[in-house]
Each structure stands twice: as C-alpha cells, then as structure tokens.
SERO-4910 file (N, C-alpha, C, O; in steps of 0.05 Angstrom, whole numbers):
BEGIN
 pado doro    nc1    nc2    nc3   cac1   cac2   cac3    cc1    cc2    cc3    oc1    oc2    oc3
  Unk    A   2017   2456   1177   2038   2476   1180   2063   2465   1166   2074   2443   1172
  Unk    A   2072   2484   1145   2100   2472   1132   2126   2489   1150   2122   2506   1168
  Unk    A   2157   2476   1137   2170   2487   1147   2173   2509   1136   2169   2509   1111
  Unk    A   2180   2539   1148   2183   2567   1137   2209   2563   1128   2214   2569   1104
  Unk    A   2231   2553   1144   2259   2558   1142   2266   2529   1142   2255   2513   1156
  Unk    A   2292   2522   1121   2298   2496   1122   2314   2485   1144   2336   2492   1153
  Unk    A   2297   2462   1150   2312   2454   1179   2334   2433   1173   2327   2409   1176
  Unk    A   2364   2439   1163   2382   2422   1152   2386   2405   1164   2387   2386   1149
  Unk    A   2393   2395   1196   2402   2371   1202   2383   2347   1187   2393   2329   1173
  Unk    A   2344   2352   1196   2331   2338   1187   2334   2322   1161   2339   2298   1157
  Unk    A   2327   2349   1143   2337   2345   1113   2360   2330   1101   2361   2315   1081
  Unk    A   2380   2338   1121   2401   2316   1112   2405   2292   1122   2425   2278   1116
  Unk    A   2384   2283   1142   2391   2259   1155   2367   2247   1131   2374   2227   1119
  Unk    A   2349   2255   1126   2324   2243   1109   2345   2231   1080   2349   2208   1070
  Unk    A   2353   2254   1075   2370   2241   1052   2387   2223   1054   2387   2202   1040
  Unk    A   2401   2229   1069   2425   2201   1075   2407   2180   1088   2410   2159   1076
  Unk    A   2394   2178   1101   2375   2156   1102   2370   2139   1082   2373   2115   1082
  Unk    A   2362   2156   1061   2348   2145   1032   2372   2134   1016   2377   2113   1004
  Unk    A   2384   2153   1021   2407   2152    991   2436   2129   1004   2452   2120    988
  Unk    A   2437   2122   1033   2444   2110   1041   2429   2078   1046   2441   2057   1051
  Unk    A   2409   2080   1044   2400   2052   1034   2408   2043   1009   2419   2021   1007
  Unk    A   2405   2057    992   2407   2047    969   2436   2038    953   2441   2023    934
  Unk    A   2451   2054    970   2479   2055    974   2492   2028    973   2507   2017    957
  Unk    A   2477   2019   1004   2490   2002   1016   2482   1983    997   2499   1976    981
  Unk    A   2446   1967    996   2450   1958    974   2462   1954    954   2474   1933    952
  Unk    A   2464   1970    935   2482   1967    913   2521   1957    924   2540   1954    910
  Unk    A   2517   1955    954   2549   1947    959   2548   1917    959   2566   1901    953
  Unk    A   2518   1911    970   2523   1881    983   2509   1871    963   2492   1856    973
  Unk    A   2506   1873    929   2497   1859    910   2522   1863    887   2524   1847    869
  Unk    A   2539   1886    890   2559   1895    873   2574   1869    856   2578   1866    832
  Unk    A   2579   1850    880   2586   1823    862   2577   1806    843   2588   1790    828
  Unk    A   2540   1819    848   2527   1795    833   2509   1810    808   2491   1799    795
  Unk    A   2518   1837    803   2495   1851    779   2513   1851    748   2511   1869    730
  Unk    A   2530   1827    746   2539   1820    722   2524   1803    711   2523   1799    687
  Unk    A   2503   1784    737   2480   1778    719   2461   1792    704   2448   1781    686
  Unk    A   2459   1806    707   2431   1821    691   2439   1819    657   2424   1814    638
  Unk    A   2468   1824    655   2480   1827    625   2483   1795    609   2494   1791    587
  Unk    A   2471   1776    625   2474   1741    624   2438   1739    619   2427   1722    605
  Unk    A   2430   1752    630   2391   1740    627   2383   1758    597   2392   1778    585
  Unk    A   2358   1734    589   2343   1743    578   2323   1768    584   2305   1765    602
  Unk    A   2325   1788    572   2313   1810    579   2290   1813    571   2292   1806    547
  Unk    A   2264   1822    576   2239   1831    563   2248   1853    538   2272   1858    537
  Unk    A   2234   1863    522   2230   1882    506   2237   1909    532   2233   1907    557
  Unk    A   2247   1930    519   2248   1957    539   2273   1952    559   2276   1971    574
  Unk    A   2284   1940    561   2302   1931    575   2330   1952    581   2352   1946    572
  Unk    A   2326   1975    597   2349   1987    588   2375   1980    598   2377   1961    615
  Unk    A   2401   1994    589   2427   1985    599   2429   1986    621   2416   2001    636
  Unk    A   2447   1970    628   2451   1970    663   2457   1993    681   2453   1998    705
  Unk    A   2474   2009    651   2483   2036    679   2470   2051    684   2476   2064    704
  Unk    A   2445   2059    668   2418   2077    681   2406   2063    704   2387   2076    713
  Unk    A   2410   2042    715   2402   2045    741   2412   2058    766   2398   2066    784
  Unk    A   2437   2059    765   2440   2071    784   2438   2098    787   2439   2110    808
  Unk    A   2433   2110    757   2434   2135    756   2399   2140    769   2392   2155    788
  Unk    A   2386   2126    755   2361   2126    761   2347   2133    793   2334   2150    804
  Unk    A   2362   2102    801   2366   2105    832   2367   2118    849   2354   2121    870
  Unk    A   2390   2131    838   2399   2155    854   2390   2185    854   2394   2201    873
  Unk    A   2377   2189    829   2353   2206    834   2331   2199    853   2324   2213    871
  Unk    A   2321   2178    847   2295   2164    861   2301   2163    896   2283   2166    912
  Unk    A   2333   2159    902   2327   2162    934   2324   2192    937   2306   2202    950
  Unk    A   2343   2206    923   2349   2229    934   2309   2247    936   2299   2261    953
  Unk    A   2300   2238    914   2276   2250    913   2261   2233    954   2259   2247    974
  Unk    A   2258   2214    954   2250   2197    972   2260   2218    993   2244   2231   1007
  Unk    A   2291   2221    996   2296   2237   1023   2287   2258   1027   2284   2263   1051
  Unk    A   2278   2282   1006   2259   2305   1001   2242   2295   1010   2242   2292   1035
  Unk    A   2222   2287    997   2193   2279   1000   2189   2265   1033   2167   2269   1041
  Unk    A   2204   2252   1049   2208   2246   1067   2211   2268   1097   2202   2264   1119
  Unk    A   2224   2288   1089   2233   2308   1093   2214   2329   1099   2213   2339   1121
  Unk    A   2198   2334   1081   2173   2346   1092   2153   2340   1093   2135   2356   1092
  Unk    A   2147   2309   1095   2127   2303   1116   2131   2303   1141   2112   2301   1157
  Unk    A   2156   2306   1148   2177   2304   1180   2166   2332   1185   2157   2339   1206
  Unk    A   2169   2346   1163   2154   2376   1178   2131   2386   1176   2125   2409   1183
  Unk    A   2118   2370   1165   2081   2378   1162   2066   2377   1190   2042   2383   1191
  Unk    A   2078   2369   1213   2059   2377   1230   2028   2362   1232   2011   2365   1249
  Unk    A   2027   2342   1207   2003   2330   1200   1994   2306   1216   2013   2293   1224
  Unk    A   1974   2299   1222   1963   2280   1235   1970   2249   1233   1973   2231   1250
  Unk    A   1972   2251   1203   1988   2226   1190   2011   2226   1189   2023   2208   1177
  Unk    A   2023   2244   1199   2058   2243   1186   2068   2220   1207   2091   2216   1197
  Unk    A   2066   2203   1229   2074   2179   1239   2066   2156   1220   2083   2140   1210
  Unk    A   2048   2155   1217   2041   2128   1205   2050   2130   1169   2057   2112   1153
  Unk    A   2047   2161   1166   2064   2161   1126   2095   2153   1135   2107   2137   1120
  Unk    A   2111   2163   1160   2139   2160   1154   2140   2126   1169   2161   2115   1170
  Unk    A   2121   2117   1178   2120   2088   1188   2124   2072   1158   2139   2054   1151
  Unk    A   2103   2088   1144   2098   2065   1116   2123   2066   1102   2135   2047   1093
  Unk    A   2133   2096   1100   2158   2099   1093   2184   2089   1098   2202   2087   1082
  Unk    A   2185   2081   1125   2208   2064   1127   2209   2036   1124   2228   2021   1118
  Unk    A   2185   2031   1127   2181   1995   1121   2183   1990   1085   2197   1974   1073
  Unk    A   2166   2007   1077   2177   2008   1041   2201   2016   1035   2208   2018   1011
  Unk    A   2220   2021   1055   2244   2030   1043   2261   1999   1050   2275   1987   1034
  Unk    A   2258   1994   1071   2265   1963   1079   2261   1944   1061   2279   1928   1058
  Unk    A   2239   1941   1044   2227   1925   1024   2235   1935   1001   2225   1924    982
  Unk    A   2256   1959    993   2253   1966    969   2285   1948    974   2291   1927    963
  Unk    A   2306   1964    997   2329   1947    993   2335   1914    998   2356   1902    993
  Unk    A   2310   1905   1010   2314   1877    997   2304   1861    980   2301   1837    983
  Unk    A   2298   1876    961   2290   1867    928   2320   1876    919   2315   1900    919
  Unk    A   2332   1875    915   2364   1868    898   2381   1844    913   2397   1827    904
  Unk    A   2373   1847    931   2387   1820    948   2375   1796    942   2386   1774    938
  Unk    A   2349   1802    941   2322   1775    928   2344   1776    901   2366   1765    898
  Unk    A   2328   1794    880   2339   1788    854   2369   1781    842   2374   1763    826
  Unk    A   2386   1797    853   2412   1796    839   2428   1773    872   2438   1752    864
  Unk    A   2429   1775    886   2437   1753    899   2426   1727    903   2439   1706    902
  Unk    A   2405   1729    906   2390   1702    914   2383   1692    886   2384   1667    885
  Unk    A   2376   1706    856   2369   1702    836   2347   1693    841   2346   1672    827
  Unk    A   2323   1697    855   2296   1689    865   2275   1699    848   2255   1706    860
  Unk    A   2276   1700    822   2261   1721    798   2239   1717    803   2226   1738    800
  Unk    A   2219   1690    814   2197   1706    821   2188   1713    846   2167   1723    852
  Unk    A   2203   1708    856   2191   1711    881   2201   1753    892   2188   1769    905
  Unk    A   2224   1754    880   2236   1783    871   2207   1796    856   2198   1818    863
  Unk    A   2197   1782    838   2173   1806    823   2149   1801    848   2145   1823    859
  Unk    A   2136   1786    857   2124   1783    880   2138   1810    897   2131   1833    898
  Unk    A   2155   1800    906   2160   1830    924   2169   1850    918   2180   1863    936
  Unk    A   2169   1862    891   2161   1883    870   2134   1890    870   2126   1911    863
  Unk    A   2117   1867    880   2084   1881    872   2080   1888    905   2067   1907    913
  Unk    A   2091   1873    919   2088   1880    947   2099   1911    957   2086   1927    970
  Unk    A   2125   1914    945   2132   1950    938   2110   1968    930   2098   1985    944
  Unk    A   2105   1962    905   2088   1976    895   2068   1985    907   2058   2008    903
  Unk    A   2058   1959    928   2028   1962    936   2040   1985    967   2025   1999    980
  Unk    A   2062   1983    972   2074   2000   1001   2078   2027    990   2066   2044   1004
  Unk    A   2093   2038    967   2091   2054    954   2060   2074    947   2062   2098    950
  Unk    A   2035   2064    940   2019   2075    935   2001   2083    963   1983   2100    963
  Unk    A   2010   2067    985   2001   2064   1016   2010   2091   1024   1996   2108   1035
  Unk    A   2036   2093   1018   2057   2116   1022   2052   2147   1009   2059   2168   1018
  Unk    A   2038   2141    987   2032   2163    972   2008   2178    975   2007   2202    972
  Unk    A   1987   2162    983   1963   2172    996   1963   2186   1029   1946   2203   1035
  Unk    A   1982   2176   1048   1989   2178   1071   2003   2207   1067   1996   2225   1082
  Unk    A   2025   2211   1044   2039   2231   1043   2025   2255   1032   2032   2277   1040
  Unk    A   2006   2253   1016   1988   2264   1005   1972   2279   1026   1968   2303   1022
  Unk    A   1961   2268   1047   1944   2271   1071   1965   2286   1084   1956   2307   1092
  Unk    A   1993   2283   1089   2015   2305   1094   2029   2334   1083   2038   2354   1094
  Unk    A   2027   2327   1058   2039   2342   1041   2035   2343   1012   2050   2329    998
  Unk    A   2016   2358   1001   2009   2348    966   2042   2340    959   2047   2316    954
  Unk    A   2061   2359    958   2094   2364    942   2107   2334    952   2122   2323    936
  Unk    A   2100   2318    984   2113   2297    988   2102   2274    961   2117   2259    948
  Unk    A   2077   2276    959   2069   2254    954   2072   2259    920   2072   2238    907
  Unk    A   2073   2285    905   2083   2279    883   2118   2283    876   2127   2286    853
  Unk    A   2128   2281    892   2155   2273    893   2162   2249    890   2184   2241    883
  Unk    A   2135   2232    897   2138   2206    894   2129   2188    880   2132   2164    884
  Unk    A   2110   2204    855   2102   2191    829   2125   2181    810   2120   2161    796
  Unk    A   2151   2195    807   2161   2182    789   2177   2157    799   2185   2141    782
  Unk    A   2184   2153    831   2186   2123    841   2161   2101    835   2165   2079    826
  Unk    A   2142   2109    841   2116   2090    835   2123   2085    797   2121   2061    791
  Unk    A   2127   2098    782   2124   2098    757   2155   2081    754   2157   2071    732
  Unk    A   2176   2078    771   2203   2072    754   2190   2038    774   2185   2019    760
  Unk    A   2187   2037    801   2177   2013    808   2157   1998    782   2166   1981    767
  Unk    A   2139   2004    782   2116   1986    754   2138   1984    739   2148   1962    740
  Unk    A   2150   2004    723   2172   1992    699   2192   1966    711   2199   1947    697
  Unk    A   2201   1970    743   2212   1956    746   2204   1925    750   2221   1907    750
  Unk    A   2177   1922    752   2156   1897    761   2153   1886    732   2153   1862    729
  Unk    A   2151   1902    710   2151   1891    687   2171   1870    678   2167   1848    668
  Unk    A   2198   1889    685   2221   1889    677   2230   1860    690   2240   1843    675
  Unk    A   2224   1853    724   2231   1836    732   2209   1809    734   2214   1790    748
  Unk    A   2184   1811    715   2164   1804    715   2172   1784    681   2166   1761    675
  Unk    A   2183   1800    670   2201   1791    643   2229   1768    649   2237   1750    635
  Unk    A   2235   1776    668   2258   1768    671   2253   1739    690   2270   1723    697
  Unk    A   2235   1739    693   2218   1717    709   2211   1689    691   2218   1665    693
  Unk    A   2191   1703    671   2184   1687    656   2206   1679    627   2201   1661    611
  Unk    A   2224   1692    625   2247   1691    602   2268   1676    619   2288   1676    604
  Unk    A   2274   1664    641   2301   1653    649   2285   1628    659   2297   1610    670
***
C-alpha cells in the first residue's frame, strides 16, 4: 500500500534527515577540504565545487526514497529504513575519515563498506518500493565514482 496523499511532516523530516546529515558533515570537515586541491588526483577528477552540488541532490533524492518506504506498509520497510540509517551514518563518516583524519585508505575501505550498505539498501527498498530503490541508483553510481576517485587518491599520495 502506497501513500494516496502526501504525508508532509514525514516527508520533510526524511529529508532533513538526509540533507541534514550531509549538512552537518560538510560543517565539521569545512576546515579541512582545501586539501583535495593539494592531492594528486586520479584521471576524471572533477572540481571541487560539484560536490556539493552533487551531494545535495544525492541527499535530497535519499530523503524521497526514504520517504516512501516509510509509507509502503511493506514487510521490509524496518529492516530497509534500519539499513538506511546505518548507511547514512557510514556515509557521513567517510569525509571525517578522508578530509579530516586524511586516512585515504582506510577512507576507500569504508567507501567499499558504503557501497556494499548501499546495494543492501537497494534491494530491501526494492522489496518496499520499485521508485525507492531507483531513486537510489544514481547514489550507488556517484558512490563507485567516488571509491575510484578516493581509491586514486590512495594510491597517488
């Protein structure tokens, strides 16, 4: 059973959820992402300020996709928004790994550990909602770029 009518408090707590992780993150690394413009970069490497733009699509999609698995009514929807919050936990402390701690590999290590919570997430949401779980292909797709990206940046510094 989906929602008929949009249930806004939900919806907007899903989002600020999301979009407020990522937020905060980006507050408590703000000091330290003048490194990225100091490292050797892989090939594909884009400029720094498409990330946040990036980002910020990517939660806001997250707080959607989140959003109506909250209202699918589905069998799985505890254990998808379980997986969901623990991968969101793991997604905001991969910039604290990377850009504070400068921990590059151990940062792509828990980039593959994302990844692997991400695809956990997508099958669970899938089992909830076909629309949740392709809301969340182009995070799985900017994560791999990002495993590359910090997988480069590993082996180049």
């Amino acid at each position: 059973m989906y929602c008929v009518t949009i249930r806004w408090k939900p919806l907007i707590a899903s989002i600020v959820l999301s979009m407020g992780t990522g937020a905060l993150s980006g507050l408590l690394i703000r000091s330290n992402t003048g490194i990225y413009e100091q490292l050797t970069l892989p090939p594909l490497s884009p400029p720094s300020f498409l990330f946040p733009i990036a980002w910020g699509i990517l939660y806001f999609l997250m707080g959607i996709s989140a959003y109506l698995v909250y209202c699918s009514g589905s069998q799985w929807k505890k254990q998808a928004l379980t997986v969901y919050l623990v991968q969101l936990l793991v997604n905001f402390c991969w910039s604290l790994i990377f850009f504070n701690l400068q921990a590059f590999f151990v940062a792509f290590l828990w980039l593959v550990l994302l990844w692997v919570l991400i695809l956990v997430m997508l099958r669970l949401f899938y089992r909830c909602r076909k629309a949740a779980a392709y809301l969340q292909i182009p995070y799985l797709l900017w994560v791999t770029f990002a495993a590359y990206l910090s997988c480069g940046v590993w082996l180049l510094n």
